[in-house]
C-alpha positions in Angstrom: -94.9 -15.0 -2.5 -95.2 -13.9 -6.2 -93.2 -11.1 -7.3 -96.2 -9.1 -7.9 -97.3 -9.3 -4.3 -93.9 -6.9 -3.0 -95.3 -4.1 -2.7 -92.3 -2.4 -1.0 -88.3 -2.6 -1.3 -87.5 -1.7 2.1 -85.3 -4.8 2.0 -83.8 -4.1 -1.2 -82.8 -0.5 -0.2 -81.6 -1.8 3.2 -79.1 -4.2 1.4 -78.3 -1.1 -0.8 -77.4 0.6 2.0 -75.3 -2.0 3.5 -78.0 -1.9 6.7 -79.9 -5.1 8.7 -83.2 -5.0 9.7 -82.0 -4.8 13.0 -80.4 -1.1 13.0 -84.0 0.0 11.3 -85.5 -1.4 14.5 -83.2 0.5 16.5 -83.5 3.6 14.5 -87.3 3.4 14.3 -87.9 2.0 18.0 -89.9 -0.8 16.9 -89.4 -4.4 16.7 -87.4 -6.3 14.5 -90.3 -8.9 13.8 -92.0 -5.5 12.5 -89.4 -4.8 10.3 -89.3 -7.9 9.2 -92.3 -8.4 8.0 -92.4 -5.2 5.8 -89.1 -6.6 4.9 -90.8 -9.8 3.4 -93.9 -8.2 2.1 -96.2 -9.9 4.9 -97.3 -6.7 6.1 -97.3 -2.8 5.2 -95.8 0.4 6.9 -98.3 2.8 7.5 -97.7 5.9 5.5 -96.2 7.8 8.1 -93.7 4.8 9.2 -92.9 4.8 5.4 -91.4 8.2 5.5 -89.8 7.8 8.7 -88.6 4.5 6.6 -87.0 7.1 4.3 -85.9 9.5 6.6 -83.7 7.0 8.4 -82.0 6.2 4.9 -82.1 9.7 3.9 -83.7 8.2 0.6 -86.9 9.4 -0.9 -90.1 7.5 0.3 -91.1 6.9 -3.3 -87.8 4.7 -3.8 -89.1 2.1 -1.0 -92.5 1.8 -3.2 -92.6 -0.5 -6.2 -94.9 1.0 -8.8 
Protein backbone atom coordinates (compact mmCIF):
# COMPACT_ATOMS: atom_id res chain seq x y z
CA UNK A 1 0.00 0.00 0.00
CA UNK A 2 1.15 3.61 -0.98
CA UNK A 3 1.78 5.94 1.69
CA UNK A 4 -0.99 8.06 0.62
CA UNK A 5 -3.54 5.32 1.18
CA UNK A 6 -2.86 5.39 5.44
CA UNK A 7 -5.35 7.12 6.37
CA UNK A 8 -4.86 6.45 10.10
CA UNK A 9 -1.79 6.04 12.56
CA UNK A 10 -3.37 3.90 15.06
CA UNK A 11 -0.36 1.71 14.58
CA UNK A 12 2.11 4.45 14.82
CA UNK A 13 0.58 5.82 18.07
CA UNK A 14 0.29 2.21 19.47
CA UNK A 15 4.17 1.70 18.97
CA UNK A 16 4.41 5.20 20.59
CA UNK A 17 2.74 4.04 23.32
CA UNK A 18 4.73 1.01 23.74
CA UNK A 19 1.14 -1.04 23.19
CA UNK A 20 0.24 -4.30 20.70
CA UNK A 21 -2.62 -4.62 18.86
CA UNK A 22 -3.57 -7.18 21.08
CA UNK A 23 -4.19 -5.06 24.42
CA UNK A 24 -6.39 -2.53 22.06
CA UNK A 25 -8.49 -5.70 21.37
CA UNK A 26 -8.78 -6.30 24.86
CA UNK A 27 -9.45 -2.84 25.85
CA UNK A 28 -11.97 -2.31 23.04
CA UNK A 29 -13.56 -5.92 23.16
CA UNK A 30 -13.13 -6.58 19.58
CA UNK A 31 -10.96 -8.73 17.65
CA UNK A 32 -7.49 -8.54 17.04
CA UNK A 33 -8.00 -9.21 13.20
CA UNK A 34 -10.13 -5.95 13.61
CA UNK A 35 -7.46 -4.12 14.99
CA UNK A 36 -5.35 -5.18 12.75
CA UNK A 37 -6.70 -4.23 9.83
CA UNK A 38 -7.11 -0.49 10.89
CA UNK A 39 -3.68 -1.18 11.97
CA UNK A 40 -2.57 -1.80 8.28
CA UNK A 41 -4.94 0.69 6.61
CA UNK A 42 -7.15 -2.24 5.13
CA UNK A 43 -10.09 -1.01 6.77
CA UNK A 44 -11.47 2.06 8.81
CA UNK A 45 -12.78 2.63 12.53
CA UNK A 46 -16.02 4.03 12.48
CA UNK A 47 -16.04 7.39 14.02
CA UNK A 48 -17.20 6.43 17.26
CA UNK A 49 -14.55 3.30 17.57
CA UNK A 50 -12.08 6.15 16.58
CA UNK A 51 -12.63 7.97 19.75
CA UNK A 52 -12.96 5.13 21.84
CA UNK A 53 -9.41 4.46 19.84
CA UNK A 54 -8.33 7.65 21.66
CA UNK A 55 -9.87 7.25 24.81
CA UNK A 56 -8.08 3.97 25.41
CA UNK A 57 -4.64 5.96 24.75
CA UNK A 58 -5.92 8.97 26.44
CA UNK A 59 -4.58 10.70 23.17
CA UNK A 60 -6.71 13.13 21.08
CA UNK A 61 -8.74 11.38 18.23
CA UNK A 62 -7.26 13.90 15.72
CA UNK A 63 -3.65 12.47 16.50
CA UNK A 64 -4.79 8.89 15.05
CA UNK A 65 -5.96 10.80 11.74
CA UNK A 66 -3.33 11.64 9.05
CA UNK A 67 -4.40 14.89 7.40
Amino acid sequence: MSASSNYNRIKQVLVENNKSNKWLAEKLKMSETTVSNWCTNNRQPSLPTLFKIASALEISPKNLINA
